[in-house]
N, C-alpha and C positions, 0 to 999 in steps of 0.2 A: 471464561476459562482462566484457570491459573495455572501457570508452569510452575514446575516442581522445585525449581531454582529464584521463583518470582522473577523472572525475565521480563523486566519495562517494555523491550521494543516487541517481543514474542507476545505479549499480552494484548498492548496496543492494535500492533498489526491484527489479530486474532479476532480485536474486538469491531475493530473498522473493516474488515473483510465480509464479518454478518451484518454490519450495515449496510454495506456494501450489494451485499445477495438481498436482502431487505427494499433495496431502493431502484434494483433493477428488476425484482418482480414487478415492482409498481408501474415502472419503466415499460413495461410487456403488457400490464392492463391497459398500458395508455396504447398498445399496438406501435411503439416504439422501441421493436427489435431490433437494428441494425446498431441503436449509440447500446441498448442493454447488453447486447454481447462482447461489445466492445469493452465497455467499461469492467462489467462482470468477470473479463478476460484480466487484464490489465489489475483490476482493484484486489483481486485474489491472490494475484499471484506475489504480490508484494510480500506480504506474510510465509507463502510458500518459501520464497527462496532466502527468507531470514529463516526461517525453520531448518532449510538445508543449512545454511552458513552456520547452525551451532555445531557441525556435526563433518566441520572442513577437515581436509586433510592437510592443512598447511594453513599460515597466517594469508600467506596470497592469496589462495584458495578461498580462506572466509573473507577476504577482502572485497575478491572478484563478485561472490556472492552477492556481498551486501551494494554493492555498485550495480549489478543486475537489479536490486531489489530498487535501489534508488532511481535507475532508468523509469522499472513499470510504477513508480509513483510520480515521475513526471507527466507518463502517457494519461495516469488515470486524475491528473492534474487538470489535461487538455479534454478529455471529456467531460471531466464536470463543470470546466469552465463554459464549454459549449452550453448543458444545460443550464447552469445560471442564466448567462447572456443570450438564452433561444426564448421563444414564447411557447405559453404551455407545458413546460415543462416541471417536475415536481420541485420543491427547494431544495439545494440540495448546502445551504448554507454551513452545517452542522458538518456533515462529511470534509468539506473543505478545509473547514475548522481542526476537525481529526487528521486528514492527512497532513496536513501545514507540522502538527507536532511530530507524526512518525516523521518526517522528512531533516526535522530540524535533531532528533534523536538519531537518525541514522547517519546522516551529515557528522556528527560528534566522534560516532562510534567510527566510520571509515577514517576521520582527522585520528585520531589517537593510535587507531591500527595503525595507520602507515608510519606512522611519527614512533612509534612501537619498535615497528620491523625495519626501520633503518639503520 
């Protein structure tokens, strides 16, 4: 997907979200439903609520957004690190890899807003 604006973090998230659906189906052949929906839960919605925050009704607003967004990418931090450090479980090296960048991009974007709206 590309946004019509080339939006880095809308892109990123967008792309890590269907790896995301990608790595919890896998999740689900292994009969490991309880971390897939968790993750699946968590991993999507990061993207989601960057997608809501282009479309705030206020700087705080897109601020609050993108700090929701940053929570569910600690949560989906904490399940992947589970599968890394669990046995049996698929790699999930690469995704870790991709959230590590949104996280470091969205970190940037919330310093600047605030540093903005002061």
């Amino acid at each position: 997907m590309k946004t019509e604006n080339n939006n880095l973090i809308l892109d990123l998230s967008f792309k890590f979200a269907l790896k995301v659906i990608d790595f919890c189906e896998a999740l689900e052949m292994q009969k490991k439903f309880s971390l897939a929906r968790q993750l699946f839960r968590a991993g999507t919605s990061i993207g989601a609520n960057i997608c809501e925050a282009q479309r705030a009704e206020s700087r705080s607003d897109f601020i609050h957004k993108l700090k929701i967004s940053d929570k569910e990418s600690e949560e989906t931090k904490y399940w992947l690190q589970l599968c890394k450090f669990s046995n049996k479980y698929p790699d999930c090296d690469e995704l870790i890899a991709d959230l590590l960048a949104i996280k470091r991009i969205l970190g940037k974007i919330i310093y600047t807003s605030r540093m903005n709206h002061s």
